[in-house]
C-alpha positions in Angstrom: 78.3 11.4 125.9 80.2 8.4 126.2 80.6 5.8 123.4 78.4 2.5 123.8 81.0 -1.0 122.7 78.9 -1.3 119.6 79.3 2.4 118.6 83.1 1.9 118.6 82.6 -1.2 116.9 80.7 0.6 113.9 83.3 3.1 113.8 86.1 1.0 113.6 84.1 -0.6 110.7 83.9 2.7 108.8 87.6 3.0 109.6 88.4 -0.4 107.7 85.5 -0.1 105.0 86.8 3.5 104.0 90.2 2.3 103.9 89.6 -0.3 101.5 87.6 1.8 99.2 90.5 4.2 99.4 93.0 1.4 98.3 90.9 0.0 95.3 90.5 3.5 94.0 94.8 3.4 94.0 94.0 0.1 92.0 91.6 1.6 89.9 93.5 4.6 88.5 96.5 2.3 87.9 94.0 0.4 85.5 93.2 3.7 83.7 89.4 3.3 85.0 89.3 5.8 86.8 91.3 9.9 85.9 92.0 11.2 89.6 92.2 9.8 93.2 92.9 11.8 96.3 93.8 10.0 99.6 92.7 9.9 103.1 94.9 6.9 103.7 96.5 7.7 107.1 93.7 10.0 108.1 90.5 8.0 109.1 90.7 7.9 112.7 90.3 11.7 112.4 87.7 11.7 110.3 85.3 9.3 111.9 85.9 10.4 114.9 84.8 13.5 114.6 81.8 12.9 112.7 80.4 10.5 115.7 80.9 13.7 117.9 78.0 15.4 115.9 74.3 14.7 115.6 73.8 13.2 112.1 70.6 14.8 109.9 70.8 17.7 112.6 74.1 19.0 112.0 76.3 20.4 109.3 79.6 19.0 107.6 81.3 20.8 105.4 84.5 18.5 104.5 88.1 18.9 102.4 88.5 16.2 99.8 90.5 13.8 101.9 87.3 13.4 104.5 86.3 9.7 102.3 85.7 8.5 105.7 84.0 11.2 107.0 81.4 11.0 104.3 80.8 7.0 104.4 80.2 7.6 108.4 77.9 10.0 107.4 76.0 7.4 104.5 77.5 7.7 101.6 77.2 4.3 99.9 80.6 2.5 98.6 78.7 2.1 95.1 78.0 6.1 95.3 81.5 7.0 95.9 82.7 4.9 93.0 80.6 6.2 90.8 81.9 9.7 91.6 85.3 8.2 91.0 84.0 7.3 87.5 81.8 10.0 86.9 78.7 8.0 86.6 75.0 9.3 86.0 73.4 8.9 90.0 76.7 9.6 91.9 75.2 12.0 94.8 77.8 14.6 95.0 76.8 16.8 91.8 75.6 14.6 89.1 79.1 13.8 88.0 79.6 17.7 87.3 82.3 18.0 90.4 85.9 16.5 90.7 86.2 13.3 92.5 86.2 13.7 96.2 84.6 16.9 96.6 81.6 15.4 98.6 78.4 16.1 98.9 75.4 14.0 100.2 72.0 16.6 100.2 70.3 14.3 102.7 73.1 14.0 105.4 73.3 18.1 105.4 76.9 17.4 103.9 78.2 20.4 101.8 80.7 20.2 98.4 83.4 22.5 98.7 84.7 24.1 95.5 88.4 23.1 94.4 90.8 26.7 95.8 91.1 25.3 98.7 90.2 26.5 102.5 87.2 28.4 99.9 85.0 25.8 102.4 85.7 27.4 105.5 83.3 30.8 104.5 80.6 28.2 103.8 81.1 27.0 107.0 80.8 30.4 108.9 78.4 31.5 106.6 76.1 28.5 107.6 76.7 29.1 111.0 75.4 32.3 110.9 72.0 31.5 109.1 71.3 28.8 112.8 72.1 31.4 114.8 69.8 34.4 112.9 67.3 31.2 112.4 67.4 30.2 116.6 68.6 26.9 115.9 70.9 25.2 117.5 72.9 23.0 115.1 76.3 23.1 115.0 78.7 23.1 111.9 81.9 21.0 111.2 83.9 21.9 108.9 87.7 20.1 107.7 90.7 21.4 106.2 94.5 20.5 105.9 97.4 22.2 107.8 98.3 24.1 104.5 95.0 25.7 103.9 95.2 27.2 107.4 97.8 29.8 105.4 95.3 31.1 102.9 93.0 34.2 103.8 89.3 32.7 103.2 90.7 30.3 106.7 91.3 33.2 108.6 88.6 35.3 107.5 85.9 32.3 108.1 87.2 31.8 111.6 88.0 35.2 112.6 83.6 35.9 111.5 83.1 32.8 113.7 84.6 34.4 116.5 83.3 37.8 116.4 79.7 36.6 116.0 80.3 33.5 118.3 79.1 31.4 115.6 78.6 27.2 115.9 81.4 26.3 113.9 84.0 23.6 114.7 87.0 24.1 112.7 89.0 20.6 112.7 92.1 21.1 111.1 93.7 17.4 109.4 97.6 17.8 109.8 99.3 15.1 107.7 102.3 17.2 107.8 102.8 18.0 104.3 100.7 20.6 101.7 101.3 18.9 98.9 104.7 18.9 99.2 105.6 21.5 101.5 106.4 20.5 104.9 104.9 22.2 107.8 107.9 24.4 109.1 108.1 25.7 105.3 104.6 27.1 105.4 104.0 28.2 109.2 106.4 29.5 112.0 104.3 28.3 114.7 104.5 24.8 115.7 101.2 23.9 115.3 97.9 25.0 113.4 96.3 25.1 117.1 98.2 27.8 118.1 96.7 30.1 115.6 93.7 29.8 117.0 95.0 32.0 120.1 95.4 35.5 117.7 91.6 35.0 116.7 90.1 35.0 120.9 89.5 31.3 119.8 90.2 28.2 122.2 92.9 26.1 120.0 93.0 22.2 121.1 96.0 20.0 119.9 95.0 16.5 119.8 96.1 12.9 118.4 95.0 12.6 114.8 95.4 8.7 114.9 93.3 8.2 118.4 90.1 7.8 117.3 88.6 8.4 120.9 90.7 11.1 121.4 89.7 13.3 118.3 85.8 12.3 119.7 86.6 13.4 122.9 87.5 16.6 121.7 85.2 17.5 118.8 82.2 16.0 120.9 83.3 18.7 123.5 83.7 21.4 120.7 80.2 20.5 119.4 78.7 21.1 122.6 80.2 24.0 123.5 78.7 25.7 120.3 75.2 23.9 121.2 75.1 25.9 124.1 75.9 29.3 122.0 79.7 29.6 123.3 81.0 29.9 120.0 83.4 28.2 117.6 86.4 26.1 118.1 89.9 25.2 116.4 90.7 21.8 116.9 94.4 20.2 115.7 94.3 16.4 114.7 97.9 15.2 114.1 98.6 12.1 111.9 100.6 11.2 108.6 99.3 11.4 104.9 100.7 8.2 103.9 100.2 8.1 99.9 101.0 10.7 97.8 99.1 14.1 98.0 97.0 13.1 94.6 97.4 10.2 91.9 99.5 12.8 89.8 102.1 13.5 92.6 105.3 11.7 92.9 106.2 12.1 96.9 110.0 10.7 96.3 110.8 13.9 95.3 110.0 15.6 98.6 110.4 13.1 101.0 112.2 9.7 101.7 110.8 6.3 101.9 112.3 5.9 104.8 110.4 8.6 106.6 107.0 7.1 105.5 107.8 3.5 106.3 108.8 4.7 109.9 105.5 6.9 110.2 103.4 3.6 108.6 104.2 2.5 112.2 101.7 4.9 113.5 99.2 3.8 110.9 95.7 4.5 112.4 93.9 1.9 111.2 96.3 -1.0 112.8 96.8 1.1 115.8 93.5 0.7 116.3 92.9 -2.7 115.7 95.3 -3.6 118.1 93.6 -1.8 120.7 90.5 -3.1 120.2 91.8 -6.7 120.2 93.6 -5.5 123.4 91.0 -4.2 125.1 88.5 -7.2 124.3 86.4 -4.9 122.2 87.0 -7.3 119.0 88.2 -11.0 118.5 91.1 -11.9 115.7 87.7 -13.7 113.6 85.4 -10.6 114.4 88.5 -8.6 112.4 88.7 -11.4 109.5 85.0 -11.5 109.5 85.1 -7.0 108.6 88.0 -7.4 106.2 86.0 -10.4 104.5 82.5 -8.5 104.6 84.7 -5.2 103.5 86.3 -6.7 100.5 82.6 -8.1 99.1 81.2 -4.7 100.0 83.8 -3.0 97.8 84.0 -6.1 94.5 80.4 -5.0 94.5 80.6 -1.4 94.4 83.0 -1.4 91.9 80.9 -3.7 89.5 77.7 -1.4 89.9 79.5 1.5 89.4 81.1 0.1 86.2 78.1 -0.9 84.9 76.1 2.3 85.8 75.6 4.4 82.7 77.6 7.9 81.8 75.0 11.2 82.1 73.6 12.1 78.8 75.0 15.0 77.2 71.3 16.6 77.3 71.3 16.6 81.2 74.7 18.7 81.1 72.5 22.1 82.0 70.5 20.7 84.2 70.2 21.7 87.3 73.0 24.6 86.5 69.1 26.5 85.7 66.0 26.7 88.0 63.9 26.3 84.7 64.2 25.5 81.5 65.8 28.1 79.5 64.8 27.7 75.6 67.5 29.1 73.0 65.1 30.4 70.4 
């Protein structure tokens, strides 16, 4: 279905509103406020793209921890994600039990993901197969990173998908590095798409910083699996431009010059310059977001400071369906 002006609008809003988050939780680490940050910098046009190609409070997303974007397109409140960040009582994802970034938000239908990574793509499958036992027709999107596309639980989710023709779209977020391990070093095929081909699956290569593009795509994928046509592997290219996590040093694997050149194909200003371009946005309309984002952001960060730490008492709860009494 094709995008109204003001639905392109709002997503480029969640592109600039996530990126800003992202960057004060940078800020917020180097302040010793905050343990751990994980990055999506680089990555948002991806991410919001894709969720706008599925029906939200219908269908499933079952995300990787860089998907910040993803999650704030699907409602998670700045002030909610900072209080993950800070493990504060009334954070949505687990009651500050989880690491930061691994997202959840219960009334979006968006499911946490444990911390071995690609162990999110069984959920995924196994989700998929509870709609189609069920009748339903909602469709599941699941995330991952090039890397994790080399661990079993990836293969063994999609090849279920595709014997059971499952509705499961498996976006894969290639940023070029796993960790610190390049792409050549961890596959020999050129890209994660091709992989698809060994499973019976249709594998789509697309561009990871095209917003429109990666819509285009999923929006196709989604429907496909709607219609009971089974699951898709879908390749978004782009650049992870931070380090993998707040405790990784990338000098050591890669030059600065590499990631200034690659900060050229930064999505976010890509974007904005083709929305200016195209008369979709104004100079002051931009101004106006970064303004409205910045407020958005001071204010998250001051609730979520002030928001109180769980009590100690609460630490078992909701670990138990009842009450367990240690007599």
């Amino acid at each position: 279905m094709p995008l109204s002006r003001e639905q392109k609008k709002e997503m480029f809003w969640m592109m600039l509103l996530s990126r800003r988050l992202d960057e004060r939780a940078w800020v917020l680490h180097r302040q010793g406020k905050i343990a751990f940050h994980i990055s999506g910098i680089g990555q948002e046009a991806a991410q919001v793209g894709a969720v706008y190609a599925i029906e939200k409070g219908k269908d499933w997303l079952v995300p990787y921890y860089r998907d910040l974007a993803m999650v704030i397109a699907m409602g998670m409140s700045p002030s909610e994600f900072v209080r993950s960040l800070m493990g504060k009582a009334q954070e949505p994802t687990s009651g500050a039990r989880q690491m930061p970034s691994h997202f959840s938000l219960h009334h979006a239908k968006v499911l946490s993901h444990s911390a071995p990574v690609a162990t999110q793509s069984p959920h995924a499958s196994g989700i998929g197969l509870g709609i189609k036992l069920d009748g339903g027709d909602e469709v599941v999107l699941t995330t991952i990173g090039e890397g994790s596309t080399s661990q079993g639980e990836w293969y063994e989710a999609v090849n279920f998908a595709a014997i059971h023709s499952l509705p499961v779209v498996f976006l894969v977020e290639n940023n070029r590095y796993a960790i610190s391990v390049p792409q050549e070093k961890q596959m020999a095929v050129s890209s994660a798409a091709d992989k698809a081909c060994g499973l019976g699956l249709p594998g789509i290569e697309v561009d990871g910083t095209d917003m429109f593009e990666v819509y285009d795509a999923v929006a196709e994928a989604v429907a496909n699996a709607r219609q009971g046509k089974g699951p898709s592997v879908i390749e978004a290219k782009m650049y992870r431009l931070t380090p993998h996590s707040s405790d990784d040093d990338d000098r050591s694997y890669r030059t600065r010059e590499e990631v200034e050149e690659f900060k050229k194909q930064d999505p976010l200003i890509m974007m904005k310059n083709q929305f200016i371009e195209q008369g979709l946005m104004t100079e002051e309309e931009y101004n106006n977001l970064e303004d409205k984002a910045k407020k958005m952001v001071d204010e998250a960060v001051e609730e979520a400071t002030k928001a109180p730490y769980p009590k100690g008492a609460d630490a078992a709860t909701p670990v138990y369906a009842e009450e367990v009494k240690n007599d």
